[in-house]
C-alpha positions in Angstrom: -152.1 -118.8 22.4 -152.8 -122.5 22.3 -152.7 -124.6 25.7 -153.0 -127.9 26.0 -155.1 -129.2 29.2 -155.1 -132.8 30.5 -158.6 -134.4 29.9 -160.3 -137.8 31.4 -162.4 -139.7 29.6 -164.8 -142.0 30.7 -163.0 -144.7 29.9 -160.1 -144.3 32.5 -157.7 -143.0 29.7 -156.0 -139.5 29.5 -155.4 -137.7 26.3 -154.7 -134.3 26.0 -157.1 -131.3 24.4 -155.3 -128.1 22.9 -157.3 -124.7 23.5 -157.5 -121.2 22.0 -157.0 -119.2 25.4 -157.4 -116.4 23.1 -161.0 -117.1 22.2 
């Protein structure tokens, strides 16, 4: 199952990473 989590970067702007929870 894939998740995708909310991730900060230095820079101030947001993007967003996708996991394997399964892992």
């Amino acid at each position: 199952m894939w998740t995708s989590l909310p991730v900060e970067r230095d820079k101030g702007d947001n993007y967003t990473v996708e996991i394997d929870t399964s892992s």
